[in-house]
N, C-alpha and C positions, 0 to 999 in steps of 0.2 A: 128257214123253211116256211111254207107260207102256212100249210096246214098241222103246223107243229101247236099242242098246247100251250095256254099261255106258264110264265113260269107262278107259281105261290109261295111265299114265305109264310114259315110255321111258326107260330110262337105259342110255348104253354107254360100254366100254372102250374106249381107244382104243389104237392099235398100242402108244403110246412113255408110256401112262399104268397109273397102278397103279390108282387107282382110276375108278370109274361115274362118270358126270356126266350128271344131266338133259338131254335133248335136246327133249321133245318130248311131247306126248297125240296119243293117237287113240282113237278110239270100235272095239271087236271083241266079236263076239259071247264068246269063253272066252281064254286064255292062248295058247293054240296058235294061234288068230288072229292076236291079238295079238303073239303074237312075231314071224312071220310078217308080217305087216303091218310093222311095227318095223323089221325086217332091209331090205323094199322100201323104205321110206319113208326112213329116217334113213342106211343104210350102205350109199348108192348107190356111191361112189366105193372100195369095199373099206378102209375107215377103221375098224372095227369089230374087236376081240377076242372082245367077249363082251357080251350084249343083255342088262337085265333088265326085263321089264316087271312092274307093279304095278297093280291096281286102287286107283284115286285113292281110293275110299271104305275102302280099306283100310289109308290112310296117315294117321296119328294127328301132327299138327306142332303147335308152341306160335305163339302172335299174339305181333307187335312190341309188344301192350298189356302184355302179359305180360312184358316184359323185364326191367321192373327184380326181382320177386319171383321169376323164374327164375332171371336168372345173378346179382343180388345173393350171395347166401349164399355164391359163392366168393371176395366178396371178402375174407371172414376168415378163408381159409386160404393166411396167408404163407407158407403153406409152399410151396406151388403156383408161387410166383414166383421168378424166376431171382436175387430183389432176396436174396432169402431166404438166400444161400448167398454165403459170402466170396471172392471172386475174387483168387486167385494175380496177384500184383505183375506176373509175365512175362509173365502173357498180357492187363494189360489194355491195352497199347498194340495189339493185334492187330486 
């Protein structure tokens, strides 16, 4: 529809979290709707540090088809893996 809201994804902090976690979409005419809307809708129960909304057409993600030629190429940096590094005798019982 032409004059449909655009869509916004919600994500918040929660009191005992460091980081956002998706919660939720909803349809708002600009950000200040949307946040707004967000704060009623998703942090009824005062659960919430910090709201951030995004317009969905603004979020750029990669497809599960995509997987092997995205995260492939780390696999040849041994270096990245914990394998990679010699582990003290004393702490491998731990």
């Amino acid at each position: 529809m032409k004059n449909e809201w655009p869509l916004w994804e919600v994500f918040i902090r929660g009191q005992h979290g460091l980081a956002h976690r998706h919660v939720g979409s909803l349809h708002a005419p600009d950000a200040e709707v949307a946040l707004k809307s967000a704060r009623d809708v998703y942090t009824r129960r005062n659960e919430g540090l910090s709201i951030w909304v995004v317009k969905a057409e603004d979020i750029t993600a990669s497809s599960p088809s995509e997987k092997g030629p995205l995260f492939d190429p780390s696999q040849d940096k041994v270096y990245r893996h914990p394998t990679f590094f010699p582990m003290p005798e004393e702490l491998k019982g731990l």
